[in-house]
N, CA and C atoms as a LAMMPS dump frame, in Angstrom:
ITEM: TIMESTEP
0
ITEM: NUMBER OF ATOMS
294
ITEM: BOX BOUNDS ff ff ff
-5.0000000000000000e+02 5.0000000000000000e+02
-5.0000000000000000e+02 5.0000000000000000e+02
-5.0000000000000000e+02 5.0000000000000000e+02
ITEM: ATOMS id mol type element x y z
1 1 1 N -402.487 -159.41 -289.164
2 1 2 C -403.749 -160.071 -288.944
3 1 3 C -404.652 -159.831 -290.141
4 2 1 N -405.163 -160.936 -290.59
5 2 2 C -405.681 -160.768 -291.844
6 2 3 C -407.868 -160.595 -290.837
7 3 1 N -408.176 -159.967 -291.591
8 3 2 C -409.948 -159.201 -290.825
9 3 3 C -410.518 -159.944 -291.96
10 4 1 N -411.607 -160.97 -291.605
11 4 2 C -412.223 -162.181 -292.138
12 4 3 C -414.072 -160.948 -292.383
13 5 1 N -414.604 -160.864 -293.002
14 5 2 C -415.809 -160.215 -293.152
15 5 3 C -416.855 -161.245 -292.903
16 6 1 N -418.276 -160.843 -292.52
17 6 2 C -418.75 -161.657 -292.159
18 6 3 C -419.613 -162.424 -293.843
19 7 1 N -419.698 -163.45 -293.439
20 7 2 C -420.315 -164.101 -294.779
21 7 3 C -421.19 -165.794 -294.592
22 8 1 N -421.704 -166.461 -295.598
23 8 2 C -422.447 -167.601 -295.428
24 8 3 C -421.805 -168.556 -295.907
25 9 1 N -421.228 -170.106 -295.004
26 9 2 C -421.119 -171.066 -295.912
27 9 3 C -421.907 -171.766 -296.748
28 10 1 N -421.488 -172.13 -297.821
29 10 2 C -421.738 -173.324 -298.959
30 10 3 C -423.154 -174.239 -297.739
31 11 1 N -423.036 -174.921 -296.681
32 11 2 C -423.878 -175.166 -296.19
33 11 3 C -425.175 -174.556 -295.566
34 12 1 N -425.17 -173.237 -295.085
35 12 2 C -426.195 -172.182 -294.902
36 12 3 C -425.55 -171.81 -293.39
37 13 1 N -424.328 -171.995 -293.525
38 13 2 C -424.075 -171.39 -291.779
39 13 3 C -423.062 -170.39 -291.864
40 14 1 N -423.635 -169.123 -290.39
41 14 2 C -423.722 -167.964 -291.282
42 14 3 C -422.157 -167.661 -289.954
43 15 1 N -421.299 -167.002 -290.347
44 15 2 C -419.65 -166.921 -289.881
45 15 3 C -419.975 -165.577 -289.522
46 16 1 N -419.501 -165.165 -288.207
47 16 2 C -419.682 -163.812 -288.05
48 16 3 C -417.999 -162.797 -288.379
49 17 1 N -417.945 -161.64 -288.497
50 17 2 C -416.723 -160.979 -288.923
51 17 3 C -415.809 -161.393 -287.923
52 18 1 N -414.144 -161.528 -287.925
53 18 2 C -413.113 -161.669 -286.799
54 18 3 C -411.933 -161.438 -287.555
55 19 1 N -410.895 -161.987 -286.879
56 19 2 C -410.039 -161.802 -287.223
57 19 3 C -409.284 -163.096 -287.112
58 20 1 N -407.769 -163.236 -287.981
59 20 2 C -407.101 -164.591 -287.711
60 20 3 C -405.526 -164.357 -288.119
61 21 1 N -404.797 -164.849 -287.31
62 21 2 C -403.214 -164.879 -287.869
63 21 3 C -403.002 -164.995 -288.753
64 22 1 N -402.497 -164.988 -289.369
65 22 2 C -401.856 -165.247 -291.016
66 22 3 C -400.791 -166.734 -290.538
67 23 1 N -400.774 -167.567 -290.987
68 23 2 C -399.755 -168.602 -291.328
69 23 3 C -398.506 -169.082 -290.368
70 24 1 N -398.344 -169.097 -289.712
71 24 2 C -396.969 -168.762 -288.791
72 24 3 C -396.643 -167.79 -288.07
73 25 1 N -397.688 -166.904 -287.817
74 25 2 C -397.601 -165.835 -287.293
75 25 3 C -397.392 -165.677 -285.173
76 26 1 N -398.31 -167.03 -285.498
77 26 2 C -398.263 -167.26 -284.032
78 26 3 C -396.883 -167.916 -283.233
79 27 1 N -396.504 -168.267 -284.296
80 27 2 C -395.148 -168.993 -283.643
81 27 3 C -394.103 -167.666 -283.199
82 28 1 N -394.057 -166.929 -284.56
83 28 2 C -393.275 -166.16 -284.529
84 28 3 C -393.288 -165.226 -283.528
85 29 1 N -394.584 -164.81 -283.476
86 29 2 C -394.76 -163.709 -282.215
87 29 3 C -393.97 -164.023 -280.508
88 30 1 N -394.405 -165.87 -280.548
89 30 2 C -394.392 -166.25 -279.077
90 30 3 C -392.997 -166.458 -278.955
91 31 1 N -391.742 -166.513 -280.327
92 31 2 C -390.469 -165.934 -280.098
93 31 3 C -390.286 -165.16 -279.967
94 32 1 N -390.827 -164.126 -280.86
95 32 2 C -390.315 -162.252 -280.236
96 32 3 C -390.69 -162.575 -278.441
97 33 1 N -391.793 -162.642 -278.281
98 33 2 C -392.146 -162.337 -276.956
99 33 3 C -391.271 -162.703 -275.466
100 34 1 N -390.706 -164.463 -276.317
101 34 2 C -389.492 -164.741 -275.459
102 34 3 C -388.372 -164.258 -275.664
103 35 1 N -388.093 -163.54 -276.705
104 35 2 C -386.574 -162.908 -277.186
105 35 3 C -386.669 -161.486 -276.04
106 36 1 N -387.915 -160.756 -275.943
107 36 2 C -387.929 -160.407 -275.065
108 36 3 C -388.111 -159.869 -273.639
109 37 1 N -388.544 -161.52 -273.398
110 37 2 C -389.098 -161.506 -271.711
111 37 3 C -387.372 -162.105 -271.455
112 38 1 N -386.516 -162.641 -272.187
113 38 2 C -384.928 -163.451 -271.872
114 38 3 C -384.036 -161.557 -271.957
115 39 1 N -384.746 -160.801 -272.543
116 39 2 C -383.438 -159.664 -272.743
117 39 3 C -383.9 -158.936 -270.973
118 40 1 N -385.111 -159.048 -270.994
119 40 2 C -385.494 -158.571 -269.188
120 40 3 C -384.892 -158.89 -268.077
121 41 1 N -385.178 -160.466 -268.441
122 41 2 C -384.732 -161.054 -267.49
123 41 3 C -383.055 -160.928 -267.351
124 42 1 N -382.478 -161.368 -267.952
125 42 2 C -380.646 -161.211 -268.195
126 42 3 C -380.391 -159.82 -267.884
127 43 1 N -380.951 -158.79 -268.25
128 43 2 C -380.503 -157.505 -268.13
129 43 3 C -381.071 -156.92 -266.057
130 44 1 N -382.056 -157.673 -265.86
131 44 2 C -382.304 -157.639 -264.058
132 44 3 C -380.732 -158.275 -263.534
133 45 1 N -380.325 -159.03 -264.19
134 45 2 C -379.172 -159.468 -263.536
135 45 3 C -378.236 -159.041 -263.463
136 46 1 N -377.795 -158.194 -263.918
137 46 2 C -376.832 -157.424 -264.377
138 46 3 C -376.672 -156.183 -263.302
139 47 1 N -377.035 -156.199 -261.937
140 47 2 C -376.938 -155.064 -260.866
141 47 3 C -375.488 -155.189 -260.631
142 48 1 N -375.229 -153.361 -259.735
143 48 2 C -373.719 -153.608 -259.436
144 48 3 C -374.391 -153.602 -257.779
145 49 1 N -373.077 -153.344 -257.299
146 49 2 C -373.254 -153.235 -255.443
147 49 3 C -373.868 -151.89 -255.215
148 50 1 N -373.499 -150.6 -255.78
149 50 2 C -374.365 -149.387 -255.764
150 50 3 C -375.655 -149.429 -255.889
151 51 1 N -376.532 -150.005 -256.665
152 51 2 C -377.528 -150.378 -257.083
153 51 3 C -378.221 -151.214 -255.883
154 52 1 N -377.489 -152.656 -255.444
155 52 2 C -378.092 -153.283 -254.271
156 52 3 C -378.183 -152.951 -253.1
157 53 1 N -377.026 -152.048 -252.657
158 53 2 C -377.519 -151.232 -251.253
159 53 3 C -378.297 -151.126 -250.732
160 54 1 N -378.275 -150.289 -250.116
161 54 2 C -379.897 -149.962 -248.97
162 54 3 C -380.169 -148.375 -249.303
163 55 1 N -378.814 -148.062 -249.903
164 55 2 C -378.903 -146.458 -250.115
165 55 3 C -379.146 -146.371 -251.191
166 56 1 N -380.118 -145.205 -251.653
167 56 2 C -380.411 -145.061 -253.305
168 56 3 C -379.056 -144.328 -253.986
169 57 1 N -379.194 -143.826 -255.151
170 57 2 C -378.093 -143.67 -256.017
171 57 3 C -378.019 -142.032 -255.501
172 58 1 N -379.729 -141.578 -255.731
173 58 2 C -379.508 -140.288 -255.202
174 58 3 C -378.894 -139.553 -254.172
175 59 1 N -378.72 -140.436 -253.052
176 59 2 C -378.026 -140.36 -251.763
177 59 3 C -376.499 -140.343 -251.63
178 60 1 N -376.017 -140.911 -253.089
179 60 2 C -374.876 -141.062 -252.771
180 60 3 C -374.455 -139.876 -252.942
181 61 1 N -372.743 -139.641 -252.083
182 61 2 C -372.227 -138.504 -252.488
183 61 3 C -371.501 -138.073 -254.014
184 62 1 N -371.566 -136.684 -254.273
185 62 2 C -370.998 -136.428 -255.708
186 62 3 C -369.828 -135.538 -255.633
187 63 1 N -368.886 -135.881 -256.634
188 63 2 C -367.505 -135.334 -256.434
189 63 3 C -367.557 -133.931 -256.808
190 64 1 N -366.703 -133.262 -255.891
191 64 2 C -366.834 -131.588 -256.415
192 64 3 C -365.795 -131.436 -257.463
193 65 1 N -365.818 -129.872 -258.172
194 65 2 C -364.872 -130.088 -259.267
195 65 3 C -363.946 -129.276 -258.187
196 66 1 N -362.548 -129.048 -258.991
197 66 2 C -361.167 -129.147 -258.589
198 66 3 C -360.56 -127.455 -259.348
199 67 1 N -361.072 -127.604 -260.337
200 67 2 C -360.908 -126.89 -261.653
201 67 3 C -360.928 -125.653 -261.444
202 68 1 N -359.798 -124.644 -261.429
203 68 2 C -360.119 -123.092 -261.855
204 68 3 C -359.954 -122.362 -262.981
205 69 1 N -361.132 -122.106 -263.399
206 69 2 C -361.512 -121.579 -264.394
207 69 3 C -360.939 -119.887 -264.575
208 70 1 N -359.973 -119.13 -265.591
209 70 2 C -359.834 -119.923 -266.809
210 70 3 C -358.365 -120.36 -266.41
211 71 1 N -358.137 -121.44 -267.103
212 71 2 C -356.767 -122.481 -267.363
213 71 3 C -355.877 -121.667 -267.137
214 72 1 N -354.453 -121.822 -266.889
215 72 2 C -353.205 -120.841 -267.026
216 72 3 C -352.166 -121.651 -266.556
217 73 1 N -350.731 -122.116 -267.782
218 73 2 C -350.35 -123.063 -267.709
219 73 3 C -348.953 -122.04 -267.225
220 74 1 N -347.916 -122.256 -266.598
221 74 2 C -346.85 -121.659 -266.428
222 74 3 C -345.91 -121.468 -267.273
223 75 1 N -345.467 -122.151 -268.05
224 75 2 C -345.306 -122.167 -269.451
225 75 3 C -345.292 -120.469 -270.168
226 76 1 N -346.676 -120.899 -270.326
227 76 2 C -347.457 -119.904 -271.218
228 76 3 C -347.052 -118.648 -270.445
229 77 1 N -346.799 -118.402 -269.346
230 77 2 C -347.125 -116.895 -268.732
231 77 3 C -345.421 -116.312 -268.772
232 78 1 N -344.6 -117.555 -268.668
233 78 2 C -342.992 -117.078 -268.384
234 78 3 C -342.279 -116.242 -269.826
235 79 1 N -342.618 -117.545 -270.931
236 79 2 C -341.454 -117.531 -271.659
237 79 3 C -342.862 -117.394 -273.355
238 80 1 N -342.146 -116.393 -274.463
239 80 2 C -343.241 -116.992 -275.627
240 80 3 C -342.933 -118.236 -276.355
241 81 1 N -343.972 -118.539 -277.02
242 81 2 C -343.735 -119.751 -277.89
243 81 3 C -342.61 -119.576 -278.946
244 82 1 N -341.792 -120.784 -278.879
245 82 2 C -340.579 -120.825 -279.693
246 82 3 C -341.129 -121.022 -281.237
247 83 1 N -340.239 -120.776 -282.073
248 83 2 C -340.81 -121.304 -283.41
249 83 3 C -339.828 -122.559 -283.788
250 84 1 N -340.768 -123.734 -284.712
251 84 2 C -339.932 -124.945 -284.538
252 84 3 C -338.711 -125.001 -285.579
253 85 1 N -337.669 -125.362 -285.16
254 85 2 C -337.019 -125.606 -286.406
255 85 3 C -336.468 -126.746 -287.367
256 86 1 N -335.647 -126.908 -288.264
257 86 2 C -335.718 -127.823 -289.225
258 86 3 C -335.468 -129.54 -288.28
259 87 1 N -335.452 -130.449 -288.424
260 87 2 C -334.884 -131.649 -288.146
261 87 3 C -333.951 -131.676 -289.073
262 88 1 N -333.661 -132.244 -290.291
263 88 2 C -332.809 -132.371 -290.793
264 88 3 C -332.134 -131.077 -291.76
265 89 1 N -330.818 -131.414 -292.624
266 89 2 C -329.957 -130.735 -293.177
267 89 3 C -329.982 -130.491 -294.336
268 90 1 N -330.615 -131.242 -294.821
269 90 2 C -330.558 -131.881 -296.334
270 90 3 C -332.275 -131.385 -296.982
271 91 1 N -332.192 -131.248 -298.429
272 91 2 C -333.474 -130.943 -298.671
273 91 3 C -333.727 -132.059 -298.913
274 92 1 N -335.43 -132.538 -299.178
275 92 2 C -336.19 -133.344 -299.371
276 92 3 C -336.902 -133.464 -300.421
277 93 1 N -336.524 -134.305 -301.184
278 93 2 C -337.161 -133.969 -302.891
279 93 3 C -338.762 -134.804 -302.697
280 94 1 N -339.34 -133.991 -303.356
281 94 2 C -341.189 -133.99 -303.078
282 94 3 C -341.361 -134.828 -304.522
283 95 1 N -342.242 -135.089 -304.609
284 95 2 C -342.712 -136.012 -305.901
285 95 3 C -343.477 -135.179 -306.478
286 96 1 N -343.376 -134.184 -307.537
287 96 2 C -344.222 -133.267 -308.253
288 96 3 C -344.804 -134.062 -309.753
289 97 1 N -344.682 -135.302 -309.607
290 97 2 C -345.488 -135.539 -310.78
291 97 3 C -347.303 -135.651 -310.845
292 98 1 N -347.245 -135.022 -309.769
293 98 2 C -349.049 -135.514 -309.393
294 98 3 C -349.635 -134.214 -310.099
């Protein structure tokens, strides 16, 4: 917004201070404004069935955990970790020119 000061016209009539859009400004705005009163609207539409109920979200029930803490795999407690060995027989020539 460009702020107009107050001043006298060329004829003797006297303009008090305000303010005024700049150039296109007004157009532009009254798109933002519909870009987003359309993202409101589209995004109200977008409910699931949880949401439309009669029951709030808070009401609903929540899953307990399952989990005993700490982990312990059977595995781990029987036998120790193996160490891996080769796949193949043959050596593998590496590219050492780097």
């Amino acid at each position: 917004m460009v702020a107009v000061g107050e001043y006298e016209r060329a004829d003797g009539t006297k303009v008090k201070a305000h303010t005024r859009w700049a150039p296109g400004a007004r157009n532009e705005m009254f798109k933002a404004v519909l870009f987003v009163l359309a993202v409101f609207a589209i995004g109200d539409g977008a409910t699931t069935a949880a949401t439309t109920s009669k029951s709030s979200s808070s009401e609903l029930p929540k899953p307990k955990s399952t989990v005993v803490y700490p982990i312990r795999f059977q595995e781990q407690d029987t036998k120790p970790a193996s160490r891996p060995t080769p796949t193949v027989s043959y050596p593998i020539p590496w590219d050492r020119s780097q």
